[in-house]
C-alpha positions as semicolon CSV with decimal commas, in nm:
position;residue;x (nm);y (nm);z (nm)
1;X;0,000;0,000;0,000
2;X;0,279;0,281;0,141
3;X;0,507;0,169;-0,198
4;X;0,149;0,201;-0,424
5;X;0,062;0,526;-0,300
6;X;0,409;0,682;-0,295
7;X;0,450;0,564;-0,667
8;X;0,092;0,666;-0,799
9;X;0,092;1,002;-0,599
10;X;0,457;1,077;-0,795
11;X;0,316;0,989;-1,108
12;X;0,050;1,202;-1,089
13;X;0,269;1,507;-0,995
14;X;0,560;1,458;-1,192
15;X;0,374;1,354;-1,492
16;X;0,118;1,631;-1,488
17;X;0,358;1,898;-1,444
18;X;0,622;1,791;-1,689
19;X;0,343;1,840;-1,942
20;X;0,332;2,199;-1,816
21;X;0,681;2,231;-1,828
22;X;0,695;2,143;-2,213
23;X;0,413;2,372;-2,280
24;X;0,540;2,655;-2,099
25;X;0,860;2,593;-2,274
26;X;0,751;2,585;-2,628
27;X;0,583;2,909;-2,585
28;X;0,876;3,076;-2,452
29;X;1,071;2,918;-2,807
30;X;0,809;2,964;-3,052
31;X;0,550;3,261;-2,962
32;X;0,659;3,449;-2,639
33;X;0,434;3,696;-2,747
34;X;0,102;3,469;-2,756
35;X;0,064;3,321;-2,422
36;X;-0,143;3,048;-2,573
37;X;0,029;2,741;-2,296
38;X;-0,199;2,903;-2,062
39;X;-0,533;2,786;-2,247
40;X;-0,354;2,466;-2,323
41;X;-0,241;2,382;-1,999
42;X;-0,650;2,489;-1,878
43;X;-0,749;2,233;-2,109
44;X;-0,513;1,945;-1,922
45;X;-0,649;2,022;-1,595
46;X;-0,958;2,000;-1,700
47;X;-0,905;1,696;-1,792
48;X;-0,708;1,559;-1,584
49;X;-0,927;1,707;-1,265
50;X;-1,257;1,497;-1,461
51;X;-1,056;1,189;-1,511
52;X;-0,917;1,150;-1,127
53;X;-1,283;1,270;-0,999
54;X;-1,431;0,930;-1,153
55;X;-1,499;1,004;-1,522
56;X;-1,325;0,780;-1,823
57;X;-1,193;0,402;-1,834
58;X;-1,118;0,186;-1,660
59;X;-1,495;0,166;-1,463
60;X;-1,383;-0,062;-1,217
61;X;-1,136;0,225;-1,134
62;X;-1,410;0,521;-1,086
63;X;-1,508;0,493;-0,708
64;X;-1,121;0,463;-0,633
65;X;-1,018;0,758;-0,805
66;X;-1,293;0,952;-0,690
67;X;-1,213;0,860;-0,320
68;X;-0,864;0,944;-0,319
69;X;-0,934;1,251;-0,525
70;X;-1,100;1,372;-0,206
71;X;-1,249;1,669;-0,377
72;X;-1,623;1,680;-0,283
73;X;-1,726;2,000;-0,064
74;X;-1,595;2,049;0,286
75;X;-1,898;1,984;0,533
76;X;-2,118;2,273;0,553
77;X;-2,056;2,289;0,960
78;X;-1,664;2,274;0,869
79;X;-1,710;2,546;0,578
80;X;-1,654;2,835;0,703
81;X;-1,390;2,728;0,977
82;X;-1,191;2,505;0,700
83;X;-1,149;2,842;0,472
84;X;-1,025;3,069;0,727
85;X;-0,783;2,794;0,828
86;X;-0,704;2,729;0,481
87;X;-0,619;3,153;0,441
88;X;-0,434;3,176;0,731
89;X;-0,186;2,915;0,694
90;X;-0,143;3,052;0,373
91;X;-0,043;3,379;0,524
92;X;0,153;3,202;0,807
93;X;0,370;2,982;0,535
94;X;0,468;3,344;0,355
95;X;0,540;3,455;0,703
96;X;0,736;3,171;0,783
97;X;0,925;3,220;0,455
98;X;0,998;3,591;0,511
99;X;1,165;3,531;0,869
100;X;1,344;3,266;0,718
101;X;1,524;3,499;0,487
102;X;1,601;3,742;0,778
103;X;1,780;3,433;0,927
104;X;1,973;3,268;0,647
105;X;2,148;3,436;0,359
106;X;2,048;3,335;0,066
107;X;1,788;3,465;-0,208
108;X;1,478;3,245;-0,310
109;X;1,536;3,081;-0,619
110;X;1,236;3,139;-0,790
111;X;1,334;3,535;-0,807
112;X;1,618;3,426;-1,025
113;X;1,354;3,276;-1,257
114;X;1,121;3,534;-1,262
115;X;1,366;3,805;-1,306
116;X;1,488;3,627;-1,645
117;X;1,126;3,596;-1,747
118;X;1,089;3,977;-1,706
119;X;1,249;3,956;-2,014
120;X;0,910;3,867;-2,204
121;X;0,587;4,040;-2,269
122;X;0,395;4,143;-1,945
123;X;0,102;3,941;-2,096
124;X;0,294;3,590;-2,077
125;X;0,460;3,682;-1,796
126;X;0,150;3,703;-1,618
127;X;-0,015;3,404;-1,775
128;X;0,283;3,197;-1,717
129;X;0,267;3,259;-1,337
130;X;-0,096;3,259;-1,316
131;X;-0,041;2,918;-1,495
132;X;0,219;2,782;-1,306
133;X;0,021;2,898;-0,952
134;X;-0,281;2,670;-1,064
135;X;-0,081;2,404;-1,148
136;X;0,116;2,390;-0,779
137;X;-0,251;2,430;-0,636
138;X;-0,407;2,155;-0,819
139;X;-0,175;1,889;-0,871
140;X;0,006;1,891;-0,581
141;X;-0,331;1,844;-0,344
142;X;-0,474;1,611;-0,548
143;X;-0,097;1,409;-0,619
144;X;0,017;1,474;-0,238
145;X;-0,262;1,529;0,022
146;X;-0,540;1,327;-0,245
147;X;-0,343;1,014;-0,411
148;X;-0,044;0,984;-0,177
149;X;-0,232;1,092;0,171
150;X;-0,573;0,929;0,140
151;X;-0,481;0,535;0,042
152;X;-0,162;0,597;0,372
153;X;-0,475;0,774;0,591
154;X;-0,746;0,454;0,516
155;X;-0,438;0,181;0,573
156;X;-0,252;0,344;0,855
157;X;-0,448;0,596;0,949
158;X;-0,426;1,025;0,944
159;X;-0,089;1,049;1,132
160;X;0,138;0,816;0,983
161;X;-0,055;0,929;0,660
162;X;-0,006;1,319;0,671
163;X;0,387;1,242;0,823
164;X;0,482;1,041;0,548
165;X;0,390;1,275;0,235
166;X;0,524;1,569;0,397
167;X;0,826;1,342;0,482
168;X;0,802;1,265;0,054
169;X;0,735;1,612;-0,025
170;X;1,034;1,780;0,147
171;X;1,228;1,482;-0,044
172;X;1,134;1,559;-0,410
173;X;1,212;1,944;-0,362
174;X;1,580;1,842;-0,227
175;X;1,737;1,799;-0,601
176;X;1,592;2,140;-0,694
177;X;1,872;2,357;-0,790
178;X;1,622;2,670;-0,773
179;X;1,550;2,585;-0,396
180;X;1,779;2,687;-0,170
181;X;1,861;2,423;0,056
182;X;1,785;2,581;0,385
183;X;1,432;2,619;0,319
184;X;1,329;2,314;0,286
185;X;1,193;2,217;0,593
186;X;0,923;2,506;0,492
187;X;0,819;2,247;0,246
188;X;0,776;1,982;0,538
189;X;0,584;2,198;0,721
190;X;0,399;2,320;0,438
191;X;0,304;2,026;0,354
192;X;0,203;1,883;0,734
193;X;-0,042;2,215;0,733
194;X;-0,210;2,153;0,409
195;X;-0,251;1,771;0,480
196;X;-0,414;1,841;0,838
197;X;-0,641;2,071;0,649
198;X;-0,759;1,791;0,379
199;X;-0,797;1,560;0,637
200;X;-0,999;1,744;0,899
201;X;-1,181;1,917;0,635
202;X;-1,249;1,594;0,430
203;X;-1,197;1,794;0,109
204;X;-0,882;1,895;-0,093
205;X;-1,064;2,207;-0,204
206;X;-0,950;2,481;0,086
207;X;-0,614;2,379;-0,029
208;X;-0,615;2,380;-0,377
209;X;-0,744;2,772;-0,339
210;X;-0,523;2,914;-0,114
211;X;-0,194;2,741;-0,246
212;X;-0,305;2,873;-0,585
213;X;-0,304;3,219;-0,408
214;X;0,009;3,202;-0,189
215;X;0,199;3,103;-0,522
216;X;0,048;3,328;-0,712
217;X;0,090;3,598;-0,442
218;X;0,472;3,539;-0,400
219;X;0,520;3,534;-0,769
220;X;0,366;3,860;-0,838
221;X;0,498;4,031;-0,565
222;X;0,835;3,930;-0,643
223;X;0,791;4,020;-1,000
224;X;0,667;4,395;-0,891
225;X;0,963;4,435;-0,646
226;X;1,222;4,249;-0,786
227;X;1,497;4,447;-0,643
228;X;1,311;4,458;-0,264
229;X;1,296;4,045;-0,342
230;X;1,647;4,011;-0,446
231;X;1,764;4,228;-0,140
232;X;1,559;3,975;0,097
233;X;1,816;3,777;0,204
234;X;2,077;4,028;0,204
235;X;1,965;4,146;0,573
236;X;2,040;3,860;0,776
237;X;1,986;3,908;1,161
238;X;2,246;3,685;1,273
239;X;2,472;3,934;1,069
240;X;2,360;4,227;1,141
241;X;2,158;4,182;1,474
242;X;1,787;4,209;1,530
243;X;1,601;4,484;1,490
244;X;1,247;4,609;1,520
245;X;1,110;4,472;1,213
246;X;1,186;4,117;1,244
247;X;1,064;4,114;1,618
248;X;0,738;4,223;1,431
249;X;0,769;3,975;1,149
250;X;0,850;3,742;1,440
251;X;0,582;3,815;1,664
252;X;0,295;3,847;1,389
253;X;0,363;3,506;1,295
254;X;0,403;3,330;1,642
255;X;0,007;3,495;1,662
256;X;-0,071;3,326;1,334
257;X;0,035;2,997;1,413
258;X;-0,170;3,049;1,759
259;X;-0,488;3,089;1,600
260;X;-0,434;2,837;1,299
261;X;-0,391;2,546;1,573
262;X;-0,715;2,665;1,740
263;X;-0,923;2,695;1,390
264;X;-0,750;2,297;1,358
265;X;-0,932;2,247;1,691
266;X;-1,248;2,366;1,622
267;X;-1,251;2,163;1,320
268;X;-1,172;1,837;1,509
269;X;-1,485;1,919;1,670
């Protein structure tokens, strides 16, 4: 079951986005100016999102899929609690990354990207990160916390479930050049909070939503203040000492993480 999962949930992810890797790149090569990857890549998540909730061959297949897809609506007494938890781990992850660049030198890589793709019309540009946001949201809840999580939560239940694709998760982003090394036990974490969320809301769908918006938030950001989000990890407190700000930073997010465990208790019921 743990070596099923682990393979299936990795297909799903690595296949899925490769595709909008190659799509992405042909653009770039062939028509920067026509952002048409964006309508393509639509097209394969829409498909892809029909096929894992149930629809297409093989039948026998359909009520598996569907299960680990885990993509109905949260309960409607969980609604409103799930979001809010959803949106404020979202915040507390950006937090979390923030601090961590006022503790470590080092510049995330994805600025590096997105400053080379500043190159390009403001058009693609946009469409490529929308694009790329949507695809991090989608595929990696329904590869990690759907088709890895769900079959490890039903065999070995929500703990060792959760653990392990985080555990998996962290792994995959390790031969990343564009990742700085330090960071990744963000993606550990990361991954811990969104998994508690699918599991205690029963539904992948808070998660999909805000980790399309914290990507898509960080990427446009960056790509407005590329200079500010080059000179991020430039001030490093264990250089320079603390100072003001980053007892802020430190403090807003020490209240964030407060009152996302409660909103996890109040959806435990």
């Amino acid at each position: 079951m743990v070596k099923g999962a682990l393979s299936l949930g990795l297909l799903v992810v690595f296949g899925v986005t490769s595709i909008w890797s190659l799509l992405a790149g042909l653009n770039i090569k062939s028509t920067p100016g026509i952002p048409w990857s964006f309508l393509a890549m639509a097209v394969v998540l829409w498909l892809f999102w029909k096929y894992m909730n149930g629809s297409g061959p093989p039948v026998s297949t359909r009520g598996t899929r569907r299960e680990w897809l885990r993509a109905g609506p949260v309960p409607e007494k969980k609604r409103v609690i799930g979001y809010m938890a959803a949106g404020l781990f979202g915040i507390t992850l950006l937090e979390l990354i923030v601090l961590t660049t006022r503790l470590i030198d080092f510049t995330p890589g994805q600025v590096d990207q997105i400053e080379r793709a500043s190159a390009y019309p403001a058009i693609t540009v946009i469409a490529l990160m929308l694009m790329a946001s949507l695809v991090a949201g989608v595929v990696e809840e329904i590869g990690f916390r759907g088709v890895m999580q769900r079959p490890l939560e039903l065999a070995y239940g929500p703990s060792i479930g959760i653990t392990v694709t985080a555990f998996v998760f962290a792994l995959i982003h390790l031969p990343n050049a564009t990742i700085a090394p330090h960071i990744i036990p963000i993606f550990f974490a990361g991954s811990l909070g969104w998994g508690l969320l699918a599991y205690l809301n029963e539904s992948i769908r808070p998660g999909i939503v805000v980790h399309f918006l914290v990507d898509a938030v960080a990427f446009f950001w960056a790509w407005l203040n590329l200079d500010t989000a080059k000179s991020l990890g430039s001030e490093s407190i264990i250089r320079d000492g603390f100072d003001a700000v980053f007892l802020i930073q430190l403090l807003f997010f020490g209240a964030s993480v407060f009152v996302f465990i409660a909103l996890l208790r109040r959806l435990r019921g």
